[in-house]
C-alpha angles and dihedrals in degrees: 000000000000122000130267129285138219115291138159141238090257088050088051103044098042086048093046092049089047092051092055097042092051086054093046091051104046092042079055097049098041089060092046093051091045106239095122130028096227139351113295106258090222093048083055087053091046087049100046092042081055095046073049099069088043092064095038096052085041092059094040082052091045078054110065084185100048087036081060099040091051091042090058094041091054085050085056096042089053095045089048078056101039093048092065097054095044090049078045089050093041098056092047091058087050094048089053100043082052093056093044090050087056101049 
């Protein structure tokens, strides 16, 4: 799988208030249809660590400053991921040409 891409605190809150919707709703409709006596505990967890980030990401967007300061360590985070794999690419490019240059 590749890694993630760029997204964006709307992104991640709409898609975190979906998620825990979609597991409310099917644990609701599991015990209506009868398949199951009563919600799964775990899938309650699940829901309320979703409902979670919605408040978190609600709080760091309330916060212009912390917004900022999140925002910039994410950027750093990202670029301490991305320098590996270009030294790792790097080195693969350098590996070929040398090959090459052998041949």
């Amino acid at each position: 799988m590749k890694p993630p891409g760029k997204t964006t605190f709307d992104r991640m809150h709409r898609a975190a208030l979906n998620e825990a919707e979609r597991i409310e709703m099917s644990q609701d409709a599991r015990v209506a249809s009868g398949l199951d006596t009563e919600v799964m505990p775990d899938q309650v967890r699940l829901r309320d660590d979703f409902h979670g980030v919605v408040r978190l990401l609600d709080a760091i967007e309330s916060e212009p400053k912390l917004k900022e300061a999140v925002i910039e360590r994410m950027k750093r985070m990202a670029e301490a991921k991305a320098a590996p794999a270009l030294v790792a690419q790097d080195e693969a490019v350098a590996d070929a040409e040398s090959e090459a240059d052998a041949e």
